[in-house]
C-alpha atoms as a printed R data frame, in Angstrom:
    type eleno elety resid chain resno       x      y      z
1   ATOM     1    CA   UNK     A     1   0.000  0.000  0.000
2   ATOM     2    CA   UNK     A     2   0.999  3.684 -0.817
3   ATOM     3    CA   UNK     A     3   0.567  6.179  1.733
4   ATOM     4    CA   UNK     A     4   1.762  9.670  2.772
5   ATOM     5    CA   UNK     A     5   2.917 11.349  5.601
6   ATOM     6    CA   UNK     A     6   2.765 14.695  6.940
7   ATOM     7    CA   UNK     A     7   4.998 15.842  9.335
8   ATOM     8    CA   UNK     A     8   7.578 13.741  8.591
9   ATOM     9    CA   UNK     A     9  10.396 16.083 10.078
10  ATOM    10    CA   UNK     A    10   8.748 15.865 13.283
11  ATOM    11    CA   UNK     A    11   9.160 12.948 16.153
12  ATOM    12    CA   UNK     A    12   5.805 11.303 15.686
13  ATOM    13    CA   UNK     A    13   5.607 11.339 11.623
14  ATOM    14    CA   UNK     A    14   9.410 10.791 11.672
15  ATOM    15    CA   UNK     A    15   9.142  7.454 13.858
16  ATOM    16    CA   UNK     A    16   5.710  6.546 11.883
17  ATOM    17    CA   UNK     A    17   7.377  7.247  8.232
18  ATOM    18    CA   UNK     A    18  10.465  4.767  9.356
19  ATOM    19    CA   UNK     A    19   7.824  1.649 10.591
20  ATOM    20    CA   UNK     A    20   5.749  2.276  8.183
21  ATOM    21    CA   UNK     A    21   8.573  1.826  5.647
22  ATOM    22    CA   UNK     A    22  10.098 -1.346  7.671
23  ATOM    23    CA   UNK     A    23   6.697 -3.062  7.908
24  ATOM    24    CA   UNK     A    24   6.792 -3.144  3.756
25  ATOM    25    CA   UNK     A    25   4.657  0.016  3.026
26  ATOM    26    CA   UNK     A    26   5.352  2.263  0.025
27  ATOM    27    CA   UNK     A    27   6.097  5.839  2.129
28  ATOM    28    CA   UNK     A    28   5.694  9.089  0.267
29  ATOM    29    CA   UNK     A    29   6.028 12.126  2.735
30  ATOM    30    CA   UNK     A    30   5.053 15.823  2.146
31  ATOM    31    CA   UNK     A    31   7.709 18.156  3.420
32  ATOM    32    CA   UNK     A    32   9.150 21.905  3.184
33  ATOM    33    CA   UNK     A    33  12.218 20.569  3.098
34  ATOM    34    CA   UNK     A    34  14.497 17.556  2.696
35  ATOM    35    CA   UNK     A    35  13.998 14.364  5.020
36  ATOM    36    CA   UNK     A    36  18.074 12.675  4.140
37  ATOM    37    CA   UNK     A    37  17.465 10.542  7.063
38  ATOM    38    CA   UNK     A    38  13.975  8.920  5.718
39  ATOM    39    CA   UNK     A    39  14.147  6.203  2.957
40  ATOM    40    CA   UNK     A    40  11.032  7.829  1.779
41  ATOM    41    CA   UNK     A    41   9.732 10.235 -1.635
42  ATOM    42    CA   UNK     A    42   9.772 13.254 -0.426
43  ATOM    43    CA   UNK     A    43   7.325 15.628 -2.053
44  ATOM    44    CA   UNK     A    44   8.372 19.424 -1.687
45  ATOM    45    CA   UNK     A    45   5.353 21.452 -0.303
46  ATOM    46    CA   UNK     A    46   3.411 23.587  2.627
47  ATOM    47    CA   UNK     A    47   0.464 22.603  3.984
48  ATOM    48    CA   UNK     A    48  -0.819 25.950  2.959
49  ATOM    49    CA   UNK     A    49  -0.463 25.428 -0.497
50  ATOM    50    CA   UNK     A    50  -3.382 23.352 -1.605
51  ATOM    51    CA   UNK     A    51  -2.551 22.415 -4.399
52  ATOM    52    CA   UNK     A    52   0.706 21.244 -3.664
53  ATOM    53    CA   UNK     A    53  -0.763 18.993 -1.384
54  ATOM    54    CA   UNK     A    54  -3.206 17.662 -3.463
55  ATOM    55    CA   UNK     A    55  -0.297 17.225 -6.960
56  ATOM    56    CA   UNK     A    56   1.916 15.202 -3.717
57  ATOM    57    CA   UNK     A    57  -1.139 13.005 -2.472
58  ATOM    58    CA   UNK     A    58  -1.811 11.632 -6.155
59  ATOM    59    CA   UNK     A    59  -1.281  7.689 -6.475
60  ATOM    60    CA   UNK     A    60  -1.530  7.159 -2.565
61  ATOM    61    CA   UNK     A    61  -4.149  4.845 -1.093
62  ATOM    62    CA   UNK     A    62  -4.303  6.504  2.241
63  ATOM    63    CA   UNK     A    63  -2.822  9.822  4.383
64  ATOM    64    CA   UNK     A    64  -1.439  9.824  7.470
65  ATOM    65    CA   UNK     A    65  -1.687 13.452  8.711
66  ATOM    66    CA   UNK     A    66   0.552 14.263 10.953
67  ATOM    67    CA   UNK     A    67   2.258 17.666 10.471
68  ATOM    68    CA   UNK     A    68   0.921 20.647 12.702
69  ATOM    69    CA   UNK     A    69   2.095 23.942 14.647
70  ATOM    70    CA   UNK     A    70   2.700 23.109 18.102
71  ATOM    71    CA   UNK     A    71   3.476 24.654 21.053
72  ATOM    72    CA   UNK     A    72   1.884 26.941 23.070
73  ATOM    73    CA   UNK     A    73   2.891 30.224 22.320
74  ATOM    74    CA   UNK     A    74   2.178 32.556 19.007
75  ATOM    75    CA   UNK     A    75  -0.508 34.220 16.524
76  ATOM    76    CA   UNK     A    76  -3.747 32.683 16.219
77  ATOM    77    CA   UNK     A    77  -4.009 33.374 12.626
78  ATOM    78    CA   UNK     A    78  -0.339 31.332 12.485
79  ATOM    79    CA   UNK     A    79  -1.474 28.504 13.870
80  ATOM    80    CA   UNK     A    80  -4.678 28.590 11.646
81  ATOM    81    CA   UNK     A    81  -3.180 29.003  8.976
82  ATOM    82    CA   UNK     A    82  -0.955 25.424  9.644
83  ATOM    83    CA   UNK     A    83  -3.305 23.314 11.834
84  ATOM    84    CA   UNK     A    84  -6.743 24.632 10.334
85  ATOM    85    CA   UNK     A    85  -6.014 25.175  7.028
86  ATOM    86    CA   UNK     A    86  -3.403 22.849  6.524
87  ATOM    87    CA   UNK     A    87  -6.157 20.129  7.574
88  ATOM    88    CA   UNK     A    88  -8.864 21.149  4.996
89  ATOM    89    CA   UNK     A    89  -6.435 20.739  2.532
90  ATOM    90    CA   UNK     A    90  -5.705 17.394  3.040
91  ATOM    91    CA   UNK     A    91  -9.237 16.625  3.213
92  ATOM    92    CA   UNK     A    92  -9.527 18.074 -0.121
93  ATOM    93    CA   UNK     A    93  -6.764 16.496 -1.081
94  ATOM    94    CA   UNK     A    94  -8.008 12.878 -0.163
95  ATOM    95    CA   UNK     A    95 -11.589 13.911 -2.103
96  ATOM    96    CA   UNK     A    96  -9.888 14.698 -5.088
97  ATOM    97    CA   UNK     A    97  -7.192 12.127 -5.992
98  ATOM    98    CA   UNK     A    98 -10.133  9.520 -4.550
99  ATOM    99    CA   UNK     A    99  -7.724  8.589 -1.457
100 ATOM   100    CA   UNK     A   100 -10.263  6.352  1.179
101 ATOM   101    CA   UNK     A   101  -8.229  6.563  4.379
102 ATOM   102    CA   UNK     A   102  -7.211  9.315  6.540
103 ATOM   103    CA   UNK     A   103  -5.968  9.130  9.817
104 ATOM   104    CA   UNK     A   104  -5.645 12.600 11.518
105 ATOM   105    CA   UNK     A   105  -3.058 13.136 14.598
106 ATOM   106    CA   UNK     A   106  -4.734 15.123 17.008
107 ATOM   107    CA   UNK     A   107  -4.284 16.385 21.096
108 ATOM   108    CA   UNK     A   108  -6.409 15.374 24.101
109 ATOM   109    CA   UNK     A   109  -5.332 19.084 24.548
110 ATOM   110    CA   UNK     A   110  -8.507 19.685 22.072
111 ATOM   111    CA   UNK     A   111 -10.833 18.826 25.639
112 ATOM   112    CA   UNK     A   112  -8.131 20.450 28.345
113 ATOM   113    CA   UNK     A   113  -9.962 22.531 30.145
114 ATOM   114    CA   UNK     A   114  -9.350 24.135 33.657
115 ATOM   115    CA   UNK     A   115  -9.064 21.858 36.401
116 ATOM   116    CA   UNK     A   116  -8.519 18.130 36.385
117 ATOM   117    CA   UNK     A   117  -9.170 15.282 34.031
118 ATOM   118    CA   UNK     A   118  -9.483 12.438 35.553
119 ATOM   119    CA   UNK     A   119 -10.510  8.923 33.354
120 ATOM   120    CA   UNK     A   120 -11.893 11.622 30.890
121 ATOM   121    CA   UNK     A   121 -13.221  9.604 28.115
122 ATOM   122    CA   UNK     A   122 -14.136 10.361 24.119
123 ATOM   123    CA   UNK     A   123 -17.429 11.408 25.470
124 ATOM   124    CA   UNK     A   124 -16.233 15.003 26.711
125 ATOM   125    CA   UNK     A   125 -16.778 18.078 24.573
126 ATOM   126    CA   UNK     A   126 -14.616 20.779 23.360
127 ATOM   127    CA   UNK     A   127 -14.657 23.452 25.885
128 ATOM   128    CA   UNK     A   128 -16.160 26.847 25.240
129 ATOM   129    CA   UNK     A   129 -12.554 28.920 25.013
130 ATOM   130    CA   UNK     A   130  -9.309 27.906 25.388
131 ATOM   131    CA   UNK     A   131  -5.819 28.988 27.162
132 ATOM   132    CA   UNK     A   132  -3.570 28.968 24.153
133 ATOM   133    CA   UNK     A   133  -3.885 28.396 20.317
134 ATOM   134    CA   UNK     A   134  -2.742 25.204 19.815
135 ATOM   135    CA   UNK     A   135  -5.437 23.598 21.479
136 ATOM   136    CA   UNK     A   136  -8.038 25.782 20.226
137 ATOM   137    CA   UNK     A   137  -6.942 25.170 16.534
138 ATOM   138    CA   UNK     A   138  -6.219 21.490 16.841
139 ATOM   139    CA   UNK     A   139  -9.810 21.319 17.765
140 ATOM   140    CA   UNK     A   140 -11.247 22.852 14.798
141 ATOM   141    CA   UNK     A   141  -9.099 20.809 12.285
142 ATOM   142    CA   UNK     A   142 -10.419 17.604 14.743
143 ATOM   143    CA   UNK     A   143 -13.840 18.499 14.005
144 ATOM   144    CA   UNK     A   144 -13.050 18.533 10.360
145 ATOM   145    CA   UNK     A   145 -11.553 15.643 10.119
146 ATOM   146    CA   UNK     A   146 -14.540 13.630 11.940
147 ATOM   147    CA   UNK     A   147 -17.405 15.740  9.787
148 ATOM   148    CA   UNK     A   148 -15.536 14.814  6.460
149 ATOM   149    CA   UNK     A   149 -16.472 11.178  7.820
150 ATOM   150    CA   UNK     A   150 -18.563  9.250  4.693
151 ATOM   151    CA   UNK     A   151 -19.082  6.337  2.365
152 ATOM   152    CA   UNK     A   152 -15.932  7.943 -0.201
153 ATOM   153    CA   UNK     A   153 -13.503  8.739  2.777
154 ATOM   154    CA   UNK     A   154 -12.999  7.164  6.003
155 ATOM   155    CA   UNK     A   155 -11.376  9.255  8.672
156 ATOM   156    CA   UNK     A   156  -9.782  8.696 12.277
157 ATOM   157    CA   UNK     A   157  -8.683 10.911 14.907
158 ATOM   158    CA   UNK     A   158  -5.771  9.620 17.176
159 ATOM   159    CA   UNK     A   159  -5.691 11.761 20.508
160 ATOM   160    CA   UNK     A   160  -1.954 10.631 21.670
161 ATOM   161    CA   UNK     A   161  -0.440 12.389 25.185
162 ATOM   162    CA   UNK     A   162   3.011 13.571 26.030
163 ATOM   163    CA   UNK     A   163   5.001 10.996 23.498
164 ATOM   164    CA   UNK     A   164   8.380 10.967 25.014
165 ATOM   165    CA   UNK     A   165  11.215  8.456 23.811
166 ATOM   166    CA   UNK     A   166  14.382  8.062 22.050
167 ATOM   167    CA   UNK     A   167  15.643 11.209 19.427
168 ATOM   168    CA   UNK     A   168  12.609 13.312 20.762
169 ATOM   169    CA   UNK     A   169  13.411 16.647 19.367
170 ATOM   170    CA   UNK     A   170  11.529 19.271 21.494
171 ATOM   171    CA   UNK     A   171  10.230 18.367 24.958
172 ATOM   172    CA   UNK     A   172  12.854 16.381 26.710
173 ATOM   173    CA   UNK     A   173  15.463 18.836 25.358
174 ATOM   174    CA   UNK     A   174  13.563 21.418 26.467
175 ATOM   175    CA   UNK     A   175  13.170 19.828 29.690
176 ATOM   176    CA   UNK     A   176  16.816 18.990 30.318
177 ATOM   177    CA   UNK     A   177  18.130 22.144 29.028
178 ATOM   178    CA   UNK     A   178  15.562 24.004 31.705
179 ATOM   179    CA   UNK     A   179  16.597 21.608 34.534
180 ATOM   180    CA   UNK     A   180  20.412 22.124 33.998
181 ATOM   181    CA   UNK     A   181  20.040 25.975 33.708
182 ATOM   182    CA   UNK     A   182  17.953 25.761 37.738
183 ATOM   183    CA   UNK     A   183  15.080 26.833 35.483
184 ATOM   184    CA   UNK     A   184  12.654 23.633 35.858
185 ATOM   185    CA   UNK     A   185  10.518 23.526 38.862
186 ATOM   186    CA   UNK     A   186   7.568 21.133 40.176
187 ATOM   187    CA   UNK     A   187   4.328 23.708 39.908
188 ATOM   188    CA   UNK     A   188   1.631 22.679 42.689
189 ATOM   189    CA   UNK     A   189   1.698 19.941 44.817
190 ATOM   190    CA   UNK     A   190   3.646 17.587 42.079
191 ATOM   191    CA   UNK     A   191   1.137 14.960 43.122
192 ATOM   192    CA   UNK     A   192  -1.526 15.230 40.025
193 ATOM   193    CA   UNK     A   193  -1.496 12.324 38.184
194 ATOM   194    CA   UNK     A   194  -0.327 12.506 34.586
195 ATOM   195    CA   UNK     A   195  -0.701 10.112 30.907
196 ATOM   196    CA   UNK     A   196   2.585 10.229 28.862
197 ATOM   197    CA   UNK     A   197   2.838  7.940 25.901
198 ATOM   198    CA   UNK     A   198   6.285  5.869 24.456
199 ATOM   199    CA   UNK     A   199   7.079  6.534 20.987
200 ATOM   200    CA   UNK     A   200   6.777  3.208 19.560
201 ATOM   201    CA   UNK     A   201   3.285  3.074 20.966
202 ATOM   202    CA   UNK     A   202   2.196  6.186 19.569
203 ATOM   203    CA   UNK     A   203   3.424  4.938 16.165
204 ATOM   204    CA   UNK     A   204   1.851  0.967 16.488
205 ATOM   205    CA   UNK     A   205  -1.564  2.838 17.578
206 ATOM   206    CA   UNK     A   206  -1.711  4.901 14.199
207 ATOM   207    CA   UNK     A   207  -0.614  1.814 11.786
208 ATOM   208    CA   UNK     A   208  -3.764 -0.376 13.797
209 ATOM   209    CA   UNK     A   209  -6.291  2.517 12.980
210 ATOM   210    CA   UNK     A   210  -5.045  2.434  9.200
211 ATOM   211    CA   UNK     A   211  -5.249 -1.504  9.201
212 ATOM   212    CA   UNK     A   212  -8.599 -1.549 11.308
213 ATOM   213    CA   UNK     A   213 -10.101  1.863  8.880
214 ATOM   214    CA   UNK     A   214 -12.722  1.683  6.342
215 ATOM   215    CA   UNK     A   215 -16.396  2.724  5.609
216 ATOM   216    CA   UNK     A   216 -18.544  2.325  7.667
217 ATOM   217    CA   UNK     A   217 -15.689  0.644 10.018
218 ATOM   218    CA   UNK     A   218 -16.114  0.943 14.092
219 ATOM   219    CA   UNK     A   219 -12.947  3.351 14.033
220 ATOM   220    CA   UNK     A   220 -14.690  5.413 10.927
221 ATOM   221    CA   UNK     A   221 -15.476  9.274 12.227
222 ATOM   222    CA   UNK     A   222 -14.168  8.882 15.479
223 ATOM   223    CA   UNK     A   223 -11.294  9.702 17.802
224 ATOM   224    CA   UNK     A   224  -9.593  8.189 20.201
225 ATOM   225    CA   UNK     A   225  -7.186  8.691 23.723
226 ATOM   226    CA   UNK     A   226  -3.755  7.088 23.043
227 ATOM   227    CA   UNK     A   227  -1.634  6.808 26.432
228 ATOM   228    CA   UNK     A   228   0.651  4.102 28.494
229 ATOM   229    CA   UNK     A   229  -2.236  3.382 30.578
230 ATOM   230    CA   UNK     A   230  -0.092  4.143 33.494
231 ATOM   231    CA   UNK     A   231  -0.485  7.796 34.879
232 ATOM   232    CA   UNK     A   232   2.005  8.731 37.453
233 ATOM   233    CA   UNK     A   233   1.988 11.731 39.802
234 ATOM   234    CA   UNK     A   234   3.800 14.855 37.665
235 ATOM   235    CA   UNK     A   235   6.910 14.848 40.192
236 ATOM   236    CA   UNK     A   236   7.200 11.014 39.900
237 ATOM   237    CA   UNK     A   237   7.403 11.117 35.856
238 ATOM   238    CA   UNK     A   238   9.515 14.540 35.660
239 ATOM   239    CA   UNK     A   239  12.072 13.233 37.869
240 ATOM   240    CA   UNK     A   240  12.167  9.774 35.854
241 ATOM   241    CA   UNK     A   241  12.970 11.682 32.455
242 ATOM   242    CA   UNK     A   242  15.736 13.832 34.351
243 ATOM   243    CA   UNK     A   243  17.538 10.883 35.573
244 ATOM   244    CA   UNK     A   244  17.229  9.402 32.000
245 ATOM   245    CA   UNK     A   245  19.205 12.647 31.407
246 ATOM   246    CA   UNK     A   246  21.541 11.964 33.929
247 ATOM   247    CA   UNK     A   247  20.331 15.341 36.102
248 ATOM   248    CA   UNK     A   248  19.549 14.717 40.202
249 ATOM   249    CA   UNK     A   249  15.740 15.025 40.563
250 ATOM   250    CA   UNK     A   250  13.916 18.604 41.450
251 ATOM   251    CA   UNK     A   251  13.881 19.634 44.439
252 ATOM   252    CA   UNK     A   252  12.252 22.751 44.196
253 ATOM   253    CA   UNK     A   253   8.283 23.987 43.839
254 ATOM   254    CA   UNK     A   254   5.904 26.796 42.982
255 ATOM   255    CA   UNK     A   255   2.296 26.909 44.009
256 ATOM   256    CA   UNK     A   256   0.314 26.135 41.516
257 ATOM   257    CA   UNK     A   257  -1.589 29.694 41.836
258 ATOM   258    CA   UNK     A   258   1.369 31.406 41.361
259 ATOM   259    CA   UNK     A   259   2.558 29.773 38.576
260 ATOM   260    CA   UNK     A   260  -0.751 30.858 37.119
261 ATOM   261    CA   UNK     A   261  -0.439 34.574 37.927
262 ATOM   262    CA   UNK     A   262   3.121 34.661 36.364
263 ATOM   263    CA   UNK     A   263   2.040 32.746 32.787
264 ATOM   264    CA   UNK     A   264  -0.789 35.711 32.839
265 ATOM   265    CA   UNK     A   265   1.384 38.303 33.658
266 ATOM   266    CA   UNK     A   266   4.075 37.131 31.055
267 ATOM   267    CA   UNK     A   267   1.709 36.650 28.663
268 ATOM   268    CA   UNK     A   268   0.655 40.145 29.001
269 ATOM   269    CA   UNK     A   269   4.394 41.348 28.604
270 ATOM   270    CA   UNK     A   270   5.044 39.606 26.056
271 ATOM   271    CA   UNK     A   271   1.795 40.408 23.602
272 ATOM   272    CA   UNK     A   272   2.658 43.898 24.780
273 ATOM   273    CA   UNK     A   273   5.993 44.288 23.332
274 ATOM   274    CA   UNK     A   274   5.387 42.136 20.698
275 ATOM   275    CA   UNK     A   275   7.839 39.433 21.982
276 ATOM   276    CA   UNK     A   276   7.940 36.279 19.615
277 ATOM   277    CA   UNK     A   277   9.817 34.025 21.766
278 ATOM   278    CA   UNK     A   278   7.612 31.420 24.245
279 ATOM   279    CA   UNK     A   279   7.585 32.683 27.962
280 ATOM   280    CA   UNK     A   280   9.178 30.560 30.147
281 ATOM   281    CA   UNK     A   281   5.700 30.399 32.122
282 ATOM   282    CA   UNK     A   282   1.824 30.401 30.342
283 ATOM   283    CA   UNK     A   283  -1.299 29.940 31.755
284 ATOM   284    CA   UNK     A   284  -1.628 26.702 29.940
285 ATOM   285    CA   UNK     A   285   1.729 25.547 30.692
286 ATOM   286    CA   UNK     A   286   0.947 26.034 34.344
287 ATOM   287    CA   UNK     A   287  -2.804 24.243 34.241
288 ATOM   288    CA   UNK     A   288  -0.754 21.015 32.172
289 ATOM   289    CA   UNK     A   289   1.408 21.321 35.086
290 ATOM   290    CA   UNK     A   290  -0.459 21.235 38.253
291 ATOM   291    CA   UNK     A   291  -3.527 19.580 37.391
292 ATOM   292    CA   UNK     A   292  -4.424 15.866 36.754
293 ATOM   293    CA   UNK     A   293  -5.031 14.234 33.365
294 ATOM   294    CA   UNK     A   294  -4.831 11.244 32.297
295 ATOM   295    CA   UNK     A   295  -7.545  9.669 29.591
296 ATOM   296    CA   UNK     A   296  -9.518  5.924 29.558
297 ATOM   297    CA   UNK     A   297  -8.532  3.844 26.487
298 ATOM   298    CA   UNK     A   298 -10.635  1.411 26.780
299 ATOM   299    CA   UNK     A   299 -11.948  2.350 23.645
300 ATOM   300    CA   UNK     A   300  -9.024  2.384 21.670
301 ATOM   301    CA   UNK     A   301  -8.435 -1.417 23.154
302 ATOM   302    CA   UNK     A   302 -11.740 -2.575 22.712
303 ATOM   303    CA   UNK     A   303 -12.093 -0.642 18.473
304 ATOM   304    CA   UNK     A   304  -8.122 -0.360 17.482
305 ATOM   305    CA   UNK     A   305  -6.710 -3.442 19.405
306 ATOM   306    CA   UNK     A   306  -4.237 -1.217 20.960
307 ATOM   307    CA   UNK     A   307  -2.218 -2.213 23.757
308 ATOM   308    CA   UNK     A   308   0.761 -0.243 24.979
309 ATOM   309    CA   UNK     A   309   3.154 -2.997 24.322
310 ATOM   310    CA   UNK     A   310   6.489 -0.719 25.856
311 ATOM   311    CA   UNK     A   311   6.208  0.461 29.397
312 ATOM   312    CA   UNK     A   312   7.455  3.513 31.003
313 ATOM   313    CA   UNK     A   313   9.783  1.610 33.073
314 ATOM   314    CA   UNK     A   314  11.233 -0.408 29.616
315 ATOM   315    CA   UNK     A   315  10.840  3.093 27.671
316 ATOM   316    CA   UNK     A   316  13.161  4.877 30.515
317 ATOM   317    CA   UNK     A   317  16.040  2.077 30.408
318 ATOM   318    CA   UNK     A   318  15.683  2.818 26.342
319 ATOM   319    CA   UNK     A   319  15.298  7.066 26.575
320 ATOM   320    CA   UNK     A   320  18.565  6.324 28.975
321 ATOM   321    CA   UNK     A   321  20.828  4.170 26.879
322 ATOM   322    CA   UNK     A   322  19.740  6.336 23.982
323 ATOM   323    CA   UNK     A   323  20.850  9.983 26.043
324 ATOM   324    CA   UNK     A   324  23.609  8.236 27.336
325 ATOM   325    CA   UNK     A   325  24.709  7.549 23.449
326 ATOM   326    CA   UNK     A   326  23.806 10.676 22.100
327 ATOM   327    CA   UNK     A   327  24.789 12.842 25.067
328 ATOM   328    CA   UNK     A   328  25.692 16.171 23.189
């Protein structure tokens, strides 16, 4: 089978273009620029550029969309323009060169609302506003994805949380670079339970939707949590990735409050002089901090056959060798 991938630069599509490829699948992935490390066809393109996307999706039999804006700081229309737009292109896309499967990468961060979330299921709606763009766009292209649902095009929304693992690009460098500089600190009581989500599961949950995806399938215009199954409280699982790292665990705290205050205050400064750079502190970044979520995938069990077949303890001896390895 021929299929495409967006977002092939980043960790998930990266570690999804590379198993797809191993498992005997013909990989074609859509890219702005150059992927040397891929033994994939790279078609040249932006999301943005509709037609582009639809010339690159041409003789595949399904689409993997992956690619997005992430993070949690920058302009709405930005993120629109990548995450909103992006997606209705490769809806389009699929309807025009007759492609039947799309699976669409999405965020529990699409329901995060303020407070905890605690066994959340699919059943919860999108909140009424959101604390940062991402979220709030993810859930709009989400929404598409599951509406463009029908008889010619099957679609499924993967909801995976925190993926952490070996050559993750952002967050655990991010993390360890914060911890070295005495930057990184517990917010709240570090007890709230958290979901994080190894690599390779991430990656084996989006090849079972494809294999398991068709009209008028069980999966077909729905979405779906994708964790470890094993929340652990936030000081617990932060510590765990800084020994990976080598680092001595955190000692130090911030009330949870207080954390808010300063992500509201920064934000403030920031949008106020115009400051493109993400403050060290948001009022989302403080909520994923200090409160509880973790999802029930029970669901993606019972409808994908996913089980989380690497646990956190295996996935920290592997993020460890790996660091260890690649220490620079």
């Amino acid at each position: 089978m021929k299929v495409m991938v967006t977002g092939a630069t980043g960790f998930v599509g990266k570690a999804l273009a590379k198993e797809l490829a191993k498992r005997g699948y013909e990989v074609v992935c859509f890219s702005r620029r150059d992927i040397p490390d891929l033994a994939a066809d790279v078609k040249k393109g932006d999301l943005t550029d509709g037609k582009a996307f639809t010339d690159a999706l041409s003789g595949c039999e399904a689409l993997f969309h992956v690619a997005s804006k992430t993070g949690i700081w920058g302009s709405y229309d930005d993120y629109y323009a990548a995450n909103v737009t992006g997606t209705e292109n490769a809806i389009s896309a699929c309807v025009i060169n007759k492609v039947r499967l799309l699976v669409y990468t999405s965020s529990p961060s699409v329901i995060f609302r303020d407070g905890d979330h605690k066994g959340v299921n699919e059943s919860a709606p999108y909140p009424d506003r959101y604390l940062a763009n991402y979220p709030r766009t993810k859930a709009i292209a989400e929404a598409l994805v599951l509406k463009a649902n029908c008889t010619e095009i099957a679609t499924v929304s993967l909801r995976p949380h925190l993926v952490w693992g070996p050559e993750d690009p952002h967050f655990l460098p991010r993390m360890l670079e914060r911890a070295k500089a005495g930057q990184l600190r517990i917010v709240g009581t570090g007890k709230n339970l958290i979901d994080s989500t190894y690599i390779d599961n991430v990656v084996d949950a989006h090849i079972l939707a494809l294999e398991r995806l068709k009209a008028d399938a069980p999966v077909a215009g729905k979405c779906y949590f994708i964790t470890n199954g094993e929340p652990l409280p936030a000081e617990e699982l932060m510590n765990m990735f800084l020994k990976a790292g080598g680092l001595p665990p955190l000692a130090k705290k911030i009330p949870a409050g207080a954390a808010y205050t300063a992500g509201a205050l920064l934000e403030f400064i920031y949008r106020l002089l115009k400051k493109k750079e993400e403050p060290k502190m948001t009022r989302f970044l403080a909520r994923e901090l200090s409160c509880s979520h973790w999802y029930d995938i029970s669901a993606a069990k019972r409808d994908l056959g996913y089980i989380p077949k690497v646990s956190i303890e295996e996935g920290m001896k592997r993020l460890a060798e790996w660091l260890t390895e690649n220490r620079s």
